[in-house]
VEXFI-858123 format. One line per field, with one value per residue (C-alpha): residue number from 0; y, z, x. Coordinates in nm, 2 decimals. Each point is the difference from the previous one (the first is absolute). Layout:
% VEXFI-858123
num <- c(NUM ...)
c2 <- c(Y ...)
c3 <- c(Z ...)
c1 <- c(X ...)
% end
This chain:
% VEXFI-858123
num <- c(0 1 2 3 4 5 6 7 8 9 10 11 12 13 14 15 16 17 18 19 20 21 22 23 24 25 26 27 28 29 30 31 32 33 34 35 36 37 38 39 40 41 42 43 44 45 46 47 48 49 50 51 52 53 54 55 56 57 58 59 60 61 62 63 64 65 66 67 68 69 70 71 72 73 74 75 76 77 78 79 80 81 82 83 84 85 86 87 88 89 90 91 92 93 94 95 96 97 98 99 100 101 102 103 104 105 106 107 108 109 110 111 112 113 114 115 116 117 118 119 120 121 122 123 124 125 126 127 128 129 130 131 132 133 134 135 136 137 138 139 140 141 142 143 144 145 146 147 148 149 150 151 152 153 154 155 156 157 158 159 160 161 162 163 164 165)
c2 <- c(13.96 -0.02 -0.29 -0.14 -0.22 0.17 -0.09 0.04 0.28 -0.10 0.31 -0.08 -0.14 -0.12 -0.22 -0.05 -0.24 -0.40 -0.19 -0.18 -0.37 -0.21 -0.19 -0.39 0.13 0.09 -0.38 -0.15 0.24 -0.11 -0.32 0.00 0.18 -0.31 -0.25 0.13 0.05 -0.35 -0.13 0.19 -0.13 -0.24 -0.26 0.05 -0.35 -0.09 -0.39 -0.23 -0.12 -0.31 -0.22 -0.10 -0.41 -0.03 -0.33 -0.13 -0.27 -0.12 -0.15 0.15 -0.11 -0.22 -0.17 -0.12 -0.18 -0.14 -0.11 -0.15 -0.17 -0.18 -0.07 -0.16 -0.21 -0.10 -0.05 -0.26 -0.18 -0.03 -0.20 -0.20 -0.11 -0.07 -0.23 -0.17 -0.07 -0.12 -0.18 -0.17 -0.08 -0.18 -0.20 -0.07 -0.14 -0.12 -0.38 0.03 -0.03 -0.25 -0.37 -0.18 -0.36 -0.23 -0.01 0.35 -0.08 -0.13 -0.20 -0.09 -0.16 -0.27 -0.34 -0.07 0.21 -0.07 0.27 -0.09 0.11 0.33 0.03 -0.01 0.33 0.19 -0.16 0.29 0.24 -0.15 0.23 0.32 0.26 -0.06 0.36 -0.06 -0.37 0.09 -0.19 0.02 -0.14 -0.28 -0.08 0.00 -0.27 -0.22 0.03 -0.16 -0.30 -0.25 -0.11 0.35 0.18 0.35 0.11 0.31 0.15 0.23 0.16 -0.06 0.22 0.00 -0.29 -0.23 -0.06 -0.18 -0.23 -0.13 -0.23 -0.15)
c3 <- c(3.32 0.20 0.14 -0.06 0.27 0.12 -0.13 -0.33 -0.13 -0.19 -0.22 -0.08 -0.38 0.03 0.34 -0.08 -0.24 0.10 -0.28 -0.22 0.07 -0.30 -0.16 0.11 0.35 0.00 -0.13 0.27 0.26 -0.16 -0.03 0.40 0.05 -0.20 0.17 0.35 -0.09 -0.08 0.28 0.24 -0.13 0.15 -0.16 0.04 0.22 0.22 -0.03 0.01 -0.36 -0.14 0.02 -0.38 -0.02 -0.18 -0.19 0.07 -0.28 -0.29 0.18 0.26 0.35 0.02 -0.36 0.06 0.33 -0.17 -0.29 0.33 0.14 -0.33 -0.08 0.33 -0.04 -0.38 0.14 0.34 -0.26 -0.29 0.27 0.13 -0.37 -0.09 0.35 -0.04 -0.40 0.14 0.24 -0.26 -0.25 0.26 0.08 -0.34 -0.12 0.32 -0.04 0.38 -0.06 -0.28 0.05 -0.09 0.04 0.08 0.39 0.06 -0.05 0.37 -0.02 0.29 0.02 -0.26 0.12 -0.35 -0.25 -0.09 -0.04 -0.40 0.01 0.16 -0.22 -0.27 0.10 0.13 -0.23 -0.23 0.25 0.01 -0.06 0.02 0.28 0.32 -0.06 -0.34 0.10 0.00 0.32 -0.05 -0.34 0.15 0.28 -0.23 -0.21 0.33 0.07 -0.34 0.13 0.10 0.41 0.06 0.18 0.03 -0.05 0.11 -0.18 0.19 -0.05 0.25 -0.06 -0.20 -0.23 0.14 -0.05 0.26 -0.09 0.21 -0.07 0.13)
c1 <- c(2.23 -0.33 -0.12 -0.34 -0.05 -0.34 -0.33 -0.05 -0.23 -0.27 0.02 0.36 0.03 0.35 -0.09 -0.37 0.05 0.08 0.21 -0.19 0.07 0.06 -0.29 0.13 0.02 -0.37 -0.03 0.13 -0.17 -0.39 0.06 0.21 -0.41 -0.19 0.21 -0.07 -0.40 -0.05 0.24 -0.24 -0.35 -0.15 -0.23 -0.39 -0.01 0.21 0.05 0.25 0.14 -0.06 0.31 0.09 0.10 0.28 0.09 0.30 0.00 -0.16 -0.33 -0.20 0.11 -0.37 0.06 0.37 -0.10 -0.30 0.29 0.25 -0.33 -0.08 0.36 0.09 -0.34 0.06 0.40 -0.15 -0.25 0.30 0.19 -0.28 -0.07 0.32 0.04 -0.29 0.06 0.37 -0.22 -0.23 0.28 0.22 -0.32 -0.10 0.35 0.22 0.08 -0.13 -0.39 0.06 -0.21 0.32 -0.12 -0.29 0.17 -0.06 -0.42 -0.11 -0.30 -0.25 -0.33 0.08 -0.15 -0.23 0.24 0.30 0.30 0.00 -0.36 0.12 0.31 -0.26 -0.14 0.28 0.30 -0.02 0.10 0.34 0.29 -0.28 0.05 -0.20 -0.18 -0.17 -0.15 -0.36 -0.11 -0.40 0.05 0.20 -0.23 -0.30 0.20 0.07 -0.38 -0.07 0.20 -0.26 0.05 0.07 -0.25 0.18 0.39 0.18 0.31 0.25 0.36 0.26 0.26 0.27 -0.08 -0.24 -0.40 -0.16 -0.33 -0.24 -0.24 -0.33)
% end
């Protein structure tokens, strides 16, 4: 049996011919071609590409720490209101700023009034809390009183109001 490890004859039918390769080979050879020509080209600029943000929640990063701003502000003002209502209320009904009795009225100035004269004007405000006395009220009342050329009114802290008359 000869050999045929020479070159091969191009007039020879029998070695002339390559085998056919089957049609999902050639398949896989174009598109191993298409892959490798669009691998290669190169775009027409040559420019860096724009980074794409990507949200990580629900809210853009700007609008949720616009959102944590105004919630820690509405959250600092809900406390401040709620202390200073606490504030108001224990002022407005603690026994403590209560004008108990007539002793806790001092009264200088008096040499041509009396104290019943005074009592007069300021016994309503027996029993009523030192903070809702209305003091100009008061003074313009002692004013009316005739001998008195001028009166002031003041709070003295807890439960005492303080006149002074001239």
């Amino acid at each position: 049996m000869p050999r045929k490890n020479g070159p091969l004859i191009p007039d020879d039918p029998a070695t002339s011919r390559a085998p056919v390769p089957a049609r999902e080979d050639l398949d896989d050879a174009l598109d191993s071609r298409v892959l490798d020509l669009d691998a290669e080209e190169e775009p027409a600029f040559l420019r860096a590409q724009k980074r794409v943000p990507v949200r990580r929640g629900p809210l853009p990063k700007k609008a949720a720490n616009r959102l944590k701003i105004a919630l820690i502000v509405c959250a600092v003002a809900g406390v401040i209101g709620g202390i200073s209502l606490m504030t108001y209320r224990y002022g407005a009904q603690s026994w403590r700023f209560r004008l108990d009795s007539s002793d806790q009225l001092e009264v200088s100035g008096i040499r041509h009034v009396s104290r019943a004269q005074i009592m007069d004007v300021m016994g309503g405000d027996i029993g009523r809390n030192v903070f809702f006395i209305p003091l100009a009220d008061r003074q313009k009342q002692l004013e009316e009183i005739p001998w008195v050329e001028g009166a002031s009114v003041m709070r003295l802290l807890p439960n005492r109001i303080k006149i002074d008359i001239r």
